[in-house]
Phi, psi and omega in degrees: 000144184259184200256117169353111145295112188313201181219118172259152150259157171331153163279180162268135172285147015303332230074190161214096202275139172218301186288057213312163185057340186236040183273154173279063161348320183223191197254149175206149188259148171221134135266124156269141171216144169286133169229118170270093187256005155222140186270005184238036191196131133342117189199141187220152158248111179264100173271163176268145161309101167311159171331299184300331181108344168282189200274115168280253191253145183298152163209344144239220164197135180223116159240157176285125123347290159176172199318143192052033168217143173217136138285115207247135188248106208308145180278330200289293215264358187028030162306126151283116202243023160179152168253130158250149186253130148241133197303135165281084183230134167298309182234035165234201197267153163296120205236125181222134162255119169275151170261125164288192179293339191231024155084049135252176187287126161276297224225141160223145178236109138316134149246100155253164192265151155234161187306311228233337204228005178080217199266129160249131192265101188255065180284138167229122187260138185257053177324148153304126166073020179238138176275163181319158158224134173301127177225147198276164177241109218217145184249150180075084183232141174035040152100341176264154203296335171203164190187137181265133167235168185206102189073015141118018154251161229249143183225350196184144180223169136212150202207142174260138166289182169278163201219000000 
C-alpha cells in the first residue's frame, strides 16, 4: 500500500520562491527513478505522480556533470535552472550548494553527522532581495520521515518508500 502523502498548507504570499518558474502552486507528489546513460555518472528522473501512482509527466532531469556537480534540468525545455555543488570535506560535515545558472548561491544544506543521535540539517535559503533564512529541518512531520519548515509549518515532506 503506498503511503498517505500529508496536506501541506498554503504559504501566505509571496511564498517563498528561489527558483522564478519552479515554485510549487499546488501541492504535488514526484517521483525519482535513476536512468543509466554513464556508467560512471548519475543520472535521475523527476516526474509529478500519476493517476496510477506511477512516474506521470516528466519535470526534471538532474545529471551528474562530474564529479560532486549535478545539473538540475528542465525536461521540456532542457534549460538548466539550478546547480548543485558539493563541497569536498574529509573529517568535517558535508556541505552542498544549490546555484541558479548564473551562480549565485540559493540555498546551502550542512549535513553533520553525530554518533549517538543521527544526522543535523542546517539549511539555509537565500531568497532574491531577501536576507538569508534558516529553516529547520525535522523528522517525523505530519507522518513522513523528515519536513522541512517555515515559521513553524511544514513546506516540504519527504519519505522512502517501503521496497
Amino acid at each position: 500500500m503506498a503511503p498517505i502523502i500529508p496536506t501541506l498548507h498554503p504559504l501566505p504570499p509571496p511564498g517563498l520562491t528561489l527558483f522564478h518558474g519552479f515554485t510549487a502552486r499546488q501541492q504535488e507528489a514526484l517521483i525519482v527513478k535513476e536512468q543509466f546513460k554513464h556508467f560512471s555518472r548519475s543520472n535521475l528522473l523527476v516526474a509529478f505522480k500519476g493517476p496510477d501512482g506511477g512516474p506521470g509527466q516528466m519535470f526534471l532531469e538532474i545529471d551528474e556533470v562530474k564529479r560532486r556537480r549535478w545539473a538540475f534540468k528542465s525536461a521540456t525545455t532542457g534549460e538548466v535552472v539550478m546547480n548543485l555543488v558539493k563541497e569536498k570535506h574529509c573529517f568535517h560535515p558535508h556541505v552542498y550548494h544549490g546555484m541558479a545558472p548564473d551562480g549565485t548561491e540559493m540555498w546551502t544544506l550542512v549535513l553533520k553527522r553525530h554518533s549517538f543521535s543521527g544526522t543535523e540539517y542546517l539549511l539555509t535559503v537565500n531568497p532574491p532581495n531577501e536576507p538569508p533564512i534558516s529553516l529547520p529541518v525535522e523528522n517525523k512531520i505530519q507522518g513522513q520521515g523528515k519536513g522541512i519548515l517555515l515559521n513553524g509549518n511544514a513546506v516540504a515532506t519527504m519519505d522512502q518508500p517501503e521496497v
